[in-house]
N, C-alpha and C positions, 0 to 999 in steps of 0.2 A: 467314526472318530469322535472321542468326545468332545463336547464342547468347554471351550475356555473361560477361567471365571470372568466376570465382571469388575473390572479395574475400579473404573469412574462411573457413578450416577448421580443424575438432575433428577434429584425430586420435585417437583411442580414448585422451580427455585423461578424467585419476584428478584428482579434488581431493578434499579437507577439510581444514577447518581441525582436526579430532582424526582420527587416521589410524584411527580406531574406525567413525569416523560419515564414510563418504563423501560429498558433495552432486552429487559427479558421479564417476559410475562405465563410465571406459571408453566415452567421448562421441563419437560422431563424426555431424560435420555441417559442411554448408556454407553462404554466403552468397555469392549473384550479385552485382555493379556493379549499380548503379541499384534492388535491391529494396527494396523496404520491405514490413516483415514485425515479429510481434508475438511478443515473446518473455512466453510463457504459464507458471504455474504455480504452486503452493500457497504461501500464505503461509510463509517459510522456506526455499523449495524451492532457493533459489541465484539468481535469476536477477540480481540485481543480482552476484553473483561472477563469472557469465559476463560482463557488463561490465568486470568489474575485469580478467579472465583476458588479455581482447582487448587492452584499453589495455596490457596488460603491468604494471600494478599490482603482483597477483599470478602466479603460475606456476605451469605445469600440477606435480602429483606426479609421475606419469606421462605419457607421450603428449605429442602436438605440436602448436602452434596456429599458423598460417602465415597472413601477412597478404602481397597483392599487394603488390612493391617500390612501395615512394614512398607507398602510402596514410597518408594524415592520417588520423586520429580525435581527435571531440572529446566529452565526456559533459554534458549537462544532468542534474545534478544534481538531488534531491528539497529538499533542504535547505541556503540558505544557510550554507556553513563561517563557525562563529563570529570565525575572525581575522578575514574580511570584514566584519564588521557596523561596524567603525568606520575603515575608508574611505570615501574619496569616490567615487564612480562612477568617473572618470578611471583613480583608484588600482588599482582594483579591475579595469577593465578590461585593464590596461596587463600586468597577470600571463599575459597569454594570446601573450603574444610573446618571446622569445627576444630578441629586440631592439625596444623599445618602438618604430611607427614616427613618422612625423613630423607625421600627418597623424590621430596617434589620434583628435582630438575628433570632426573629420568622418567615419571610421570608427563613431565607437561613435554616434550620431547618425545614422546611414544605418541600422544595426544595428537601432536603437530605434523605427524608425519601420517596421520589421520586424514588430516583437512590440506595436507597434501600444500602445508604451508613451511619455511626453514628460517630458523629466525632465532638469534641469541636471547638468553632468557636475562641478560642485560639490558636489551633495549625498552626502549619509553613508548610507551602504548599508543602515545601521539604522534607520534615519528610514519606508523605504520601508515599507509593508503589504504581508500575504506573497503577495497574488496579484502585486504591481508584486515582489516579489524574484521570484517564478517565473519572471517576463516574464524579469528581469535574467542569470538561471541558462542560460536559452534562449537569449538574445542573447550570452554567454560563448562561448557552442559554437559557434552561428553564426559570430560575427564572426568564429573562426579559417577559416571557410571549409572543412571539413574532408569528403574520401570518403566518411567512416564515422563518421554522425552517432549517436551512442546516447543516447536519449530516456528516464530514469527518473521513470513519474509528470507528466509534466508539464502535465498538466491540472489536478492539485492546486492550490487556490486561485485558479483563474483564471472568472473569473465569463462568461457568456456569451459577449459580444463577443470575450473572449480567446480563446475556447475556436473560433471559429470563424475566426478571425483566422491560430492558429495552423495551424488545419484546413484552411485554402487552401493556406496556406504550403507545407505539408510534401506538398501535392496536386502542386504546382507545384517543387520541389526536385528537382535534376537527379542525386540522387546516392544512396547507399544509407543507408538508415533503420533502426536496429531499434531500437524502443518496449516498454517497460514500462508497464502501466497496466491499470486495471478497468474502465475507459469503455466501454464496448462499440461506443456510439451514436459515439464519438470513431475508435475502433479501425475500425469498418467503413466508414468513410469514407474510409481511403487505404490501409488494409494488404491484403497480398495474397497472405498466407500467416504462420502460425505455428507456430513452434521451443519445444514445447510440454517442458516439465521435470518430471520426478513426483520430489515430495520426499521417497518410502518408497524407492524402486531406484536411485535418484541417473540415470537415464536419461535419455536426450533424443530426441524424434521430430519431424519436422518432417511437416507438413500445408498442403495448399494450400486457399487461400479463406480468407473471411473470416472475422470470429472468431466471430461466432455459431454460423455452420454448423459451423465446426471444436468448439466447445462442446457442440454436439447431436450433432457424430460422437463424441466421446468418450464422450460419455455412453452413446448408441446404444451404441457397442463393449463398453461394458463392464458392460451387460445382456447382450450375447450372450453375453461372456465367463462371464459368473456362471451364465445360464443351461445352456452346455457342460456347466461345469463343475459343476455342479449335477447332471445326466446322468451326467457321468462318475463322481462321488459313486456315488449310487443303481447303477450298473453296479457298481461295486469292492466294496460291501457285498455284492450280491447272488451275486458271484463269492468275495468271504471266504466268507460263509454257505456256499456249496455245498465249497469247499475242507475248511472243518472237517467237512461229513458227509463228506467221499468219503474223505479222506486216511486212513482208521482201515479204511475196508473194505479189500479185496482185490484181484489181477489189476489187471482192466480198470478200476477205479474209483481205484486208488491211480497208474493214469497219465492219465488222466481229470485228479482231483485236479494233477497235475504242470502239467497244460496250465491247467487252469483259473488255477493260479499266474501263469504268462506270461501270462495276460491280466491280471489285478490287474496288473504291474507295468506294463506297458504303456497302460494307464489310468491308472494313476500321472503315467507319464512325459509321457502328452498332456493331464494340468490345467495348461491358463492360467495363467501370471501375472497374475490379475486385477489392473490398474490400482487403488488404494482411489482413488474422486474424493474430492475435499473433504470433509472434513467441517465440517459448519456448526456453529456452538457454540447452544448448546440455549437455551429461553427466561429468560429470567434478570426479577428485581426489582430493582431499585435503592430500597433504603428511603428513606424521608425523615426529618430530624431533626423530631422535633414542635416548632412555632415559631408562636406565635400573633400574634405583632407585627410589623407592616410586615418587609417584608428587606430591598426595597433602595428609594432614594430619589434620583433623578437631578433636580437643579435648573439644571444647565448643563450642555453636553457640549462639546468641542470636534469640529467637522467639517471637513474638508479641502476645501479649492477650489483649483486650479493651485497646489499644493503650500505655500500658506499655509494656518493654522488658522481657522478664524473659530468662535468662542463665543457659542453656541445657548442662551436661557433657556427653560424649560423646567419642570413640575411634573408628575414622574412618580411614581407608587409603586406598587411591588410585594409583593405578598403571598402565602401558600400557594397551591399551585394555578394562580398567574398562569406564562401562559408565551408568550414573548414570542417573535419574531423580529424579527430587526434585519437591515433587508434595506438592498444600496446597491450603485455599481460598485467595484469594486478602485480600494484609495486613498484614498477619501473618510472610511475613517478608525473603521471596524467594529473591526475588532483593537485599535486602539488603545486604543476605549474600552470594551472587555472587559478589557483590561491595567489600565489606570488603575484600573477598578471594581475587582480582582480584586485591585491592589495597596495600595487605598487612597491615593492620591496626589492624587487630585482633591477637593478639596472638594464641588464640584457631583455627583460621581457615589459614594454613599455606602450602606455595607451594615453592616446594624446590629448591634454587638457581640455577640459569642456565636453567630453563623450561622455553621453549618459551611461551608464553596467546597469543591464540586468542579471543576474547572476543566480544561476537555481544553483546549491549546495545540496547534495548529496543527503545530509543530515539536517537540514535547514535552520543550520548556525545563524544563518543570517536573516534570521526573523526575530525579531523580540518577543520570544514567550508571555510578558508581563502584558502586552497590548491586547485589546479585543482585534477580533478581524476586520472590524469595521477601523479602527484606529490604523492598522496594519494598512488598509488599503487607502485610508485619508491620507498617509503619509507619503505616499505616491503623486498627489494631484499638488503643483503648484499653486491652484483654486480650488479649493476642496467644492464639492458638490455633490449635496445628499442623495440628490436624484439619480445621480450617475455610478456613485458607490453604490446603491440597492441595487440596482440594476445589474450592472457589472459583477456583484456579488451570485444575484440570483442565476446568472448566466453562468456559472461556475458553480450551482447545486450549495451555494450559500445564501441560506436563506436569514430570514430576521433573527433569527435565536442562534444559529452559527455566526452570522454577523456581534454577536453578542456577546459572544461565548471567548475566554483569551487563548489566544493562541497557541500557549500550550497544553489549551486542555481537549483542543482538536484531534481528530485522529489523526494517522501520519498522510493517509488519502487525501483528507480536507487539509490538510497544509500542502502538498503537491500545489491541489487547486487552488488552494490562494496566493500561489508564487504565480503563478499562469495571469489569475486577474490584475495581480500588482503590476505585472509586465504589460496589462494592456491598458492603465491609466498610466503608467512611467512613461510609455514611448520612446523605449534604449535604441542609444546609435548602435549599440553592442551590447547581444545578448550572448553570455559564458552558461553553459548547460552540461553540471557534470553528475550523469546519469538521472536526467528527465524522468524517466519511466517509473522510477524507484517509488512502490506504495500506489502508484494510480492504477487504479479498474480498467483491464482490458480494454472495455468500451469504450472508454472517451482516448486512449492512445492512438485513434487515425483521424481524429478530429486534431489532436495536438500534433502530430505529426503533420499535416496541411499547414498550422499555424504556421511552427517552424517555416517549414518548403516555403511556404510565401514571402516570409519573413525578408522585409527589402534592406533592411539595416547589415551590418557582421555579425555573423555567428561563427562561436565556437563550440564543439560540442564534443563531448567523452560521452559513450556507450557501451555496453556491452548486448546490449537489444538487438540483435542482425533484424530481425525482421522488423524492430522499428526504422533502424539505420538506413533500411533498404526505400523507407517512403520519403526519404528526404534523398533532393540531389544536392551534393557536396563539389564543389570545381575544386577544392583543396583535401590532402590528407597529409596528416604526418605520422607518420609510424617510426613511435621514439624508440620501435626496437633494434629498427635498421642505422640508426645512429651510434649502436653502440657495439655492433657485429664488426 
C-alpha cells in the first residue's frame, strides 16, 4: 500500500516565548494524511504552542513548518473564549466561515447531532454547562470540515456518553487527527502513535503505538538510561582515582595516567541525556477552617430538563466532614448549582456566614488572570509569608519563574495546580470541586485525590472521572437526575 503524504513538518523549528527559556529546540518531525496520533508531554511542556505553531497563530524563531497546499485546520479549543459566552449558538457558529453560508442552521444542527448534543440555535452560549460548551468547542472544528483537526483536551467535561460518542467519531473521521489529552483509556482507542515533548530539552520524538505502551517505553528507556549512566559514573571515578595515583609517578605510569585521561573523557562524552520523566507533586494537606455549625443548607435547587429549568424542593444540610457528590448527565445543571451556591444568589441554595469557599471552577473564572502566581497565592494567607508561599508554590511544581509568571500566561496544568496550593494556604470550611481533574497530569490525580479523602472540612464535588470518584469516599450523593424522573 502506498504511503501517505506528509501533512505537517517541523523543520529543526526554535520557539520561546523568552529567547532564555526555549520550549522547542531545533524540532523536527512529521505528520502523515489520515493519522491520528497523541501529542504527549509535561505539564508546561509546549504542546498546546505546537498547535498554535501549525494554525500559524504563532512562528517558528527559527526553522520551518510546512503544511500540504490546500490543507484546512481547525482547533477545538479547551475553554470557551469569553466574547463567546454571550452569543447565540447561530452567532457563535457563523465565526467559523469567511462568508456566513445560507444554510447555516442546517449546517450547525447536522454538526450537533455529531457531538450527540440538541440545543436551539437561539440560545446563549453562557447559558450552556461546560461539558454541553465542550460538545459546542468540538462541533466549531467540525463543522469547518477541516484536514487537520487538532484536539486540546476534549474529553474535559464530557460525561460518559460524550466521551464515547466522541470516541466512534474520531474512530470513524476520514482525515488527520492530533490530540491533547491525559485519558489514556480515551487516547488508546483511536491513536496510533505519539509526538512526545520533554519540557527540560524543548525536544521532540515521535513513537509508534499507543499511548500506554509508548508511556512504558519511556519510562523503560530512561531506567536503562539512568542505569548506563550510572555505570558510566562508577567507571569515571574509578578512572579519576587511578589518574591521581599514577600522574605523580614516572615513565610508564605517567603515560598510563595520559591514557587513562582519554578514557574519563570518553565516558564523559557517552552519559545520556537522561529524559527527567514527570515529576509528580508530593502529598500535600488541605486544612479545614474549624466550623461547628451547619455550612451549607439547600431547600430548592434548580434542575435542567430540554433546556428549561424546573425547581426541585428539597431539605438538605451539610456539615464538617460531610462530603458529597453530585452526580448527573452534562446539562442538567451540576455547574450551575455549584455557581449559584458558591455566589450566593439563590435563596434555596445557602452557606452560612463566615465559611470560608474553596471553589475550583472548571475554567478557572475564578482566578485573576492579570495576578502573578505568587500574587495569586499571597491572596490567600491572612499574613502573607514569603517563606511559605515559595514553599507551598514549590510543592505544587511551581517554581520561581512560574511563581513569576501571571496567571494567565500559565498553562491550563499549572493553574489546576495553583487552585490545589491556594486551597492549602486559604484553609476552606468548604471546598466546591467542579471537575478537579480537568488539565491535571495523571500523576499527581492520587495524590489530589488522598487530599480531597482527607479533607476534614465539606465538600462538594461534580466529576465525570469514575476512577478518580472511586478514591474518594462520599457519605453523600445526589443525583439531579432522579429528581426530575
Amino acid at each position: 500500500m502506498a504511503q501517505s503524504n506528509v501533512i505537517v513538518r517541523f523543520e529543526e523549528v526554535s520557539f520561546g516565548y523568552q529567547a532564555e527559556n526555549l520550549i522547542l529546540d531545533e524540532a523536527s518531525f512529521s505528520i502523515r494524511e489520515d493519522a491520528k496520533l497523541t501529542l504527549m508531554g509535561q505539564n508546561g511542556a509546549g504542546k498546546s504552542t505546537i498547535f498554535k505553531l501549525i494554525t500559524g497563530e504563532l512562528k517558528p524563531d527559527k526553522g520551518a513548518i510546512h503544511t500540504l497546499n490546500g490543507s484546512t485546520i481547525a482547533t477545538a479549543k479547551q475553554v470557551m473564549a469569553r466574547e463567546h459566552l454571550t452569543e447565540t449558538v447561530r452567532e457563535y457558529f457563523a465565526h467559523a466561515f469567511v462568508e456566513v453560508p445560507y444554510n447555516l442552521d442546517k449546517r450547525i444542527k447536522d454538526v450537533l447531532e455529531v457531538v450527540n448534543l440538541h440545543a436551539p440555535v437561539e440560545k446563549i452560549v453562557g447559558e450552556f454547562s461546560g461539558g454541553q460548551q465542550a460538545r459546542l468547542l468540538l462541533a466549531y472544528a467540525l463543522i469547518q470540515e477541516p484536514d487537520i483537526l487538532l484536539l486540546d483536551e476534549p474529553t474535559n467535561n464530557l460525561d460518559r456518553d460524550g466521551i464515547d460518542h466522541l470516541t466512534m467519531f474520531l474512530i470513524m473521521y476520514p482525515k488527520t487527527v492530533l490530540v491533547i489529552s491525559h485519558d489514556a483509556d480515551f487516547l488508546n482507542s483511536f491513536t496510533e502513535g505519539v509526538i512526545h515533548l520533554d519540557v527540560y530539552t524543548g525536544k521532540v520524538e515521535k513513537y509508534d503505538g499507543n499511548y500506554t505502551d509508548v508511556v512504558l517505553e519511556i519510562a523503560a528507556r530512561v531506567e536503562r538510561d539512568r542505569a548506563k549512566n550510572a555505570q558510566l559514573l562508577k567507571t569515571i571515578q574509578d578512572r579519576k582515582d587511578k589518574v591521581n595515583f599514577f600522574a605523580h609517578k614516572g615513565g610508564k605510569m605517567r603515560k598510563l595516567a595520559s591514557k587513562l585521561r582519554e578514557e574519563v573523557a570518553d565516558a564523559e562524552e557517552n552519559m545520556v541525556d537522561v529524559r527527567r520523566d514527570d515529576r509528580t507533586i508530593s502529598d500535600f494537606t488541605i486544612p479545614a477552617q474549624p466550623f461547628t455549625e451547619p455550612i451549607v443548607r439547600l431547600t430548592s435547587i434548580k434542575v435542567i430538563r430540554d433546556h428549561e429549568p424546573i425547581h426541585v424542593e428539597m431539605d438538605l444540610v451539610l456539615r464538617k466532614r460531610d462530603h458529597m457528590l453530585i452526580a448527573g448527565p452534562n446539562g442538567i445543571g451540576k455547574s450551575t448549582l455549584l455557581r449559584t451556591l458558591a455566589e450566593g444568589k439563590d435563596p434555596g441554595a445557602v452557606i452560612t456566614a463566615g465559611v470560608k469557599v474553596g471553589y475550583y471552577k472548571q475554567d478557572f473564572s475564578g482566578l485573576d488572570f492579570s495576578q502573578t502566581a505568587y500574587a495569586s497565592l499571597e491572596s490567600m494567607m491572612d499574613v502573607p509569608d514569603n517563606e511559605t508561599i515559595r514553599r507551598t508554590g514549590a510543592q505544587f511544581l511551581l517554581n520561581g519563574d512560574a511563581l513569576a509568571t501571571p496567571v494567565g500566561a500559565l498553562s491550563e496544568g499549572q493553574k489546576g495546580l495553583l487552585c490545589f496550593a491556594r486551597f492549602v494556604l486559604q484553609a476552606p470550611g468548604l471546598l466546591i470541586f467542579d471537575e478537579p481533574t480537568n488539565h491535571i497530569n495523571f500523576r499527581h490525580l492520587p495524590v489530589i485525590a488522598k487530599a480531597i479523602n482527607d479533607y476534614q472540612g465539606c465538600l462538594i464535588v461534580v466529576s465525570h472521572a469514575e476512577d478518580f470518584v472511586k478514591q474518594i469516599s462520599f457519605n453523600g450523593l445526589l443525583d439531579l437526575a432522579t429528581l426530575i424522573k
